[in-house]
C-alpha positions as CSV (number, residue, x, y, z in Angstrom):
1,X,-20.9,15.4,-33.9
2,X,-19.0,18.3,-31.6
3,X,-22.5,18.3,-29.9
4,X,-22.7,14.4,-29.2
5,X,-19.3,15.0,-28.1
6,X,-20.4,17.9,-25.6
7,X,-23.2,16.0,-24.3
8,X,-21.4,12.5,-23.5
9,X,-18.8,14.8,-21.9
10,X,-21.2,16.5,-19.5
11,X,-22.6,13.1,-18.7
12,X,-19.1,11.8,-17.3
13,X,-18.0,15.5,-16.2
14,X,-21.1,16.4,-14.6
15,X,-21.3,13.6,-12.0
16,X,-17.5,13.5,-11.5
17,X,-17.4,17.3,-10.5
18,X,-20.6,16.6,-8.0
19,X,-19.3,13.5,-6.7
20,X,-15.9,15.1,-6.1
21,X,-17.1,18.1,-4.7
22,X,-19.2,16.0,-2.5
23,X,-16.2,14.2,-1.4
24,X,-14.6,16.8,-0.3
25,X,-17.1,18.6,2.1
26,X,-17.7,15.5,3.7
27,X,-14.3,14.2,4.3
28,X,-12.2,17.8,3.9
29,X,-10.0,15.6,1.1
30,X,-9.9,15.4,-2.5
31,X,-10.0,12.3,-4.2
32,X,-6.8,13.0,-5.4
33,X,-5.1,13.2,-1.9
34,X,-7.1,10.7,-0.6
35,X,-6.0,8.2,-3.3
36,X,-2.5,9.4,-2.9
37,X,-2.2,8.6,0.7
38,X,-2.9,4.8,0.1
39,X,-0.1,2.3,0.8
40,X,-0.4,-0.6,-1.2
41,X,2.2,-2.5,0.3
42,X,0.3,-2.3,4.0
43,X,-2.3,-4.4,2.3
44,X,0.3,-6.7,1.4
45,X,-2.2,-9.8,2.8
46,X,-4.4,-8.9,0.2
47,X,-2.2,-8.0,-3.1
48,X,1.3,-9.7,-1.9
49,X,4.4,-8.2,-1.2
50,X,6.2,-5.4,-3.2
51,X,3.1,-4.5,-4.8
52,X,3.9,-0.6,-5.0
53,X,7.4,-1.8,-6.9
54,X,5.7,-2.8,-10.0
55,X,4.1,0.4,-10.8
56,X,7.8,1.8,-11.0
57,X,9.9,1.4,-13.9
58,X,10.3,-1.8,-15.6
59,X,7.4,-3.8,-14.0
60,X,5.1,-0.5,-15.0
61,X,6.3,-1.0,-18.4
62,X,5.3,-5.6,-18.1
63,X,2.0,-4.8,-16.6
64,X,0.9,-2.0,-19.4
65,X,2.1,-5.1,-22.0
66,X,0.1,-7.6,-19.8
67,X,-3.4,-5.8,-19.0
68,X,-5.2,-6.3,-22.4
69,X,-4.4,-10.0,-22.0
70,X,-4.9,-9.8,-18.4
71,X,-8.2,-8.9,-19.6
72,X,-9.4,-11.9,-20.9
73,X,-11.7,-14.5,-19.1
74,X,-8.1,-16.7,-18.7
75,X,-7.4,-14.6,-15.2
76,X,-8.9,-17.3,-13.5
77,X,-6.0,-19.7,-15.1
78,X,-3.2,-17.1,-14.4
79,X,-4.8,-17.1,-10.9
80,X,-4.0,-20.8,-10.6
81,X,-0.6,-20.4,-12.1
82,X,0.1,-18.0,-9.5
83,X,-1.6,-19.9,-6.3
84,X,0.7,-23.1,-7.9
85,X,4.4,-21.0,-8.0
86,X,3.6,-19.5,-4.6
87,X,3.5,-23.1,-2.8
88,X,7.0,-23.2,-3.1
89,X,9.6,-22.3,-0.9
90,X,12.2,-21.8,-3.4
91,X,10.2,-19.4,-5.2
92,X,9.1,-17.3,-2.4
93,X,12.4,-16.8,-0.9
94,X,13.3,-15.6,-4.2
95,X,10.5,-13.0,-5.1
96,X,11.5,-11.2,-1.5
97,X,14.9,-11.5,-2.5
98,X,14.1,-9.8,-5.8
99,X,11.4,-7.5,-4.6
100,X,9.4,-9.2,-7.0
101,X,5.4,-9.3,-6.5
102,X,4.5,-12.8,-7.2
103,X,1.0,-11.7,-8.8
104,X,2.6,-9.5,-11.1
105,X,4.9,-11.9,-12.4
106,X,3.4,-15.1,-12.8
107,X,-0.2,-14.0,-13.3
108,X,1.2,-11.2,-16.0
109,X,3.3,-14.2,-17.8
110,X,0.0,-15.9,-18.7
111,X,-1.4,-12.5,-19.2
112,X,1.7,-11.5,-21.5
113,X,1.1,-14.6,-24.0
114,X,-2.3,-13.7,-24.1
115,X,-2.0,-10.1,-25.0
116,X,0.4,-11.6,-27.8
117,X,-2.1,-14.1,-28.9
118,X,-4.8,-11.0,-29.3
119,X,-2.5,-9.1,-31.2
120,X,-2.0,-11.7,-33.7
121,X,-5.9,-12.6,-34.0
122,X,-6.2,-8.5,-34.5
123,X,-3.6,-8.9,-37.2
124,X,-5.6,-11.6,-38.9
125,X,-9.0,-10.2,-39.2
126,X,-7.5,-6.3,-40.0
127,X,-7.8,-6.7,-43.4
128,X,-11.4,-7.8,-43.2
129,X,-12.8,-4.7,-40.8
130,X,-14.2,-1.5,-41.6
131,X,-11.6,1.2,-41.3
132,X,-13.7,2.8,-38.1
133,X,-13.3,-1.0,-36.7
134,X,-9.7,-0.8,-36.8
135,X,-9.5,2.3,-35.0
136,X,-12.2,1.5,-32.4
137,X,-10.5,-1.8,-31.6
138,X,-7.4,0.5,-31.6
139,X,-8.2,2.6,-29.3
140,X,-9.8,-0.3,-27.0
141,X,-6.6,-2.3,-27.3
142,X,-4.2,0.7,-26.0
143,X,-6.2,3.5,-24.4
144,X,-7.6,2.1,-21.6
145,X,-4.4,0.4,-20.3
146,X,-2.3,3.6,-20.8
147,X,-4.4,5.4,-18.6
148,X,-4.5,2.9,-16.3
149,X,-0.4,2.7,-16.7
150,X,-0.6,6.6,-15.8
151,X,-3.1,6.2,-13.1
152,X,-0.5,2.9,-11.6
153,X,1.9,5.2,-11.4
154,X,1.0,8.0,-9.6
155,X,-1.2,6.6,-6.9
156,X,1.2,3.1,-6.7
157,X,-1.6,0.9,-7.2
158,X,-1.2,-1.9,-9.6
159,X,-4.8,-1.1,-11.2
160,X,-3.0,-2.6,-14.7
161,X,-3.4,-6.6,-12.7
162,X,-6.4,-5.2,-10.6
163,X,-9.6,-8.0,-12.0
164,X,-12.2,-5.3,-10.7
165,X,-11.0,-3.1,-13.4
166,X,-10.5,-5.0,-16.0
167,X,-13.1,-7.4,-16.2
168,X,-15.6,-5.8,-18.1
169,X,-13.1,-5.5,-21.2
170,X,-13.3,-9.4,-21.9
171,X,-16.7,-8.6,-23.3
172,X,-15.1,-6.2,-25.8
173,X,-12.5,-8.2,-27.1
174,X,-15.0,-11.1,-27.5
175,X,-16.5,-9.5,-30.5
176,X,-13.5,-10.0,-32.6
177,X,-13.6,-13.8,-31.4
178,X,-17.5,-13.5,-32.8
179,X,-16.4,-12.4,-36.4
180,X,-13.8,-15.3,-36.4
181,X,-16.5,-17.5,-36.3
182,X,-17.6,-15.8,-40.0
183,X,-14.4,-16.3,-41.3
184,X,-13.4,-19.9,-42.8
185,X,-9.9,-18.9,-43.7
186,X,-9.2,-17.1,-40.3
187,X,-10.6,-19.5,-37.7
188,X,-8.9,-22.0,-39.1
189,X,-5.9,-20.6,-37.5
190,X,-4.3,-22.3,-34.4
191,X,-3.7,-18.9,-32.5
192,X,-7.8,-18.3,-33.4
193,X,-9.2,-21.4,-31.9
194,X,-7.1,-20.4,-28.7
195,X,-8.7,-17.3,-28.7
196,X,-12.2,-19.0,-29.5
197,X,-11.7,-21.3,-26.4
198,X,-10.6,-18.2,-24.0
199,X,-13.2,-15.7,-25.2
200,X,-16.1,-18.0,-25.5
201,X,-15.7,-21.4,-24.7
202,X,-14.2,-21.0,-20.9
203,X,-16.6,-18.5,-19.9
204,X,-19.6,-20.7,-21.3
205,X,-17.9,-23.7,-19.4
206,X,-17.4,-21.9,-16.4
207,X,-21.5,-20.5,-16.2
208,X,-22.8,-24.0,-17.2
209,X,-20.2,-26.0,-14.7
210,X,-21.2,-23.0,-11.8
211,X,-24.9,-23.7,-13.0
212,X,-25.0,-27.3,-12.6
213,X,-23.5,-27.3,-9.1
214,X,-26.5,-24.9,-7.6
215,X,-28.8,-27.6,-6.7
216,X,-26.4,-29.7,-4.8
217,X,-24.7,-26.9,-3.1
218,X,-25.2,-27.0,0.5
219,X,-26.1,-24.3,2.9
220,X,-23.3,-24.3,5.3
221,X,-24.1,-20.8,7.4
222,X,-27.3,-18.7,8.4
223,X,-27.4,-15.1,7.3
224,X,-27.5,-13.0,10.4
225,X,-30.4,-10.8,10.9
226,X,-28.9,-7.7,8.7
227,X,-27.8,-10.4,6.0
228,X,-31.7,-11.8,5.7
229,X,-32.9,-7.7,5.8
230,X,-31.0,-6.9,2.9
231,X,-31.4,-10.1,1.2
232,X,-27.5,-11.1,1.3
233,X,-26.2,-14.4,0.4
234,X,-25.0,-16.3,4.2
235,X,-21.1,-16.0,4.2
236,X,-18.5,-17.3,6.5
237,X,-18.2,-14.1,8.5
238,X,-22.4,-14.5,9.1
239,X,-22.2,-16.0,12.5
240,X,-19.4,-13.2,13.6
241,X,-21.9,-10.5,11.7
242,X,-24.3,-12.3,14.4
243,X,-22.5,-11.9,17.5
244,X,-21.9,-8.5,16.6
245,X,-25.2,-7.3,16.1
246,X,-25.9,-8.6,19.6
247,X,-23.0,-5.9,21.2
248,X,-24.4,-3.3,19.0
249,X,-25.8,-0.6,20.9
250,X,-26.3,2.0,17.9
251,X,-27.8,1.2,14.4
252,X,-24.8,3.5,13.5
253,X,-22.3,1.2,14.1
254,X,-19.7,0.2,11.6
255,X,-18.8,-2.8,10.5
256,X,-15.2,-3.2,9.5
257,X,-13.0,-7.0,8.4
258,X,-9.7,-6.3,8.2
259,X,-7.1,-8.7,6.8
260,X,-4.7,-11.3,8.6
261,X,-1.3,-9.3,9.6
């Protein structure tokens, strides 16, 4: 066991150590200091306002509470709640008053009842799972986010309420809503069905509804000629990727998009 231990190790440690060491020839940083000189708050276009606040104190301590639920297929609801708050004035001018990230808040208030609604489907099944269950679920549940909490923290990046890190755990928790579906006595439960319906029936939904829609999409832009190369989906920015391409003198050039502000 210490040797399967040993071996998975060198498979994480072994690339980190080449990658970082690669890092750091080329760019004369580590990725420690390179991390550490972001500002979030300059990419305030992107991740609102007062973003670097709520890796700090009390808001570190809400998002650690609200990333397992966070985790769940419902961001694309707590997305929605957020867009809807942020419409109004009212609320606006009192998140800058507060120095109050609006994603953080109302996305992590959906994300908070649904980290309470996965404890209490983890409380119903415990008594039916293998005691190695428990502590794998365990350490999925808690692990992950405290590292991230840690990681928040010290680089003042929310990655807690960051979707491309926390996307992949829905598929984890959706086990436990799998075994529900084995259990008469459990699923009967109110706060199981919920769970039900957010790990497996809004996803399934979602792919059929995005499924269904592909044949009457319509193509609204041409892929430029590096798009069509590289077999990239047309975008909006296609026609400027276009224009751009024509100016190019160097097949060195960079291609950078930059934000609004």
């Amino acid at each position: 066991l210490v040797m399967l231990y040993l071996l998975v190790g060198g498979l994480f440690w072994v690339p980190f150590l080449t990658l970082e060491n690669t890092n750091q020839n080329l760019s004369g940083l580590t990725a420690n200091e390179l991390y550490s000189a972001n500002d979030s708050d300059l990419q305030s276009p992107l991740f609102g306002k007062h973003f670097e606040k709520s890796t700090r104190s009390g808001w570190l301590a809400w998002s650690v509470l609200c990333g397992p639920g966070y985790a769940l297929p419902a961001k694309q609801i707590s997305h929605g709640f957020r867009d809807l708050m942020i419409q109004f004035e009212q609320v606006k001018s009192w998140l800058d008053q507060n120095e109050i990230n609006e994603h953080v808040i109302f996305a992590g208030l959906l994300a908070i009842g649904c980290t309470i609604l996965l404890l209490f489907v983890f409380k119903s099944i415990w008594s039916f799972t293998a005691p190695k269950l428990r502590l794998a679920y365990a350490c999925f549940f808690f692990l992950p986010f405290i590292g991230l909490g840690i990681l928040s923290y010290k680089y003042g990046f929310n990655y807690l309420l960051y979707h491309a890190h926390t996307s992949e755990y829905h598929l984890i928790f959706t086990v436990p809503a799998l075994f529900i579906l084995s259990l008469p006595n459990v699923f009967s439960r109110i706060s199981s069905q919920l769970f039900l319906g957010i790990c497996l029936a809004l996803p399934i939904t979602t792919q059929i509804e995005r499924l269904s829609s592909i044949p009457f999409q319509q193509i609204l832009y041409t892929g430029s000629p590096t798009e069509q190369a590289r077999g990239f989906e047309a975008r909006e920015f296609s026609n400027a990727i276009r224009i751009i391409e024509q100016d190019s003198k160097s097949h060195s050039d960079i291609l950078l998009f930059l934000p609004a502000g």
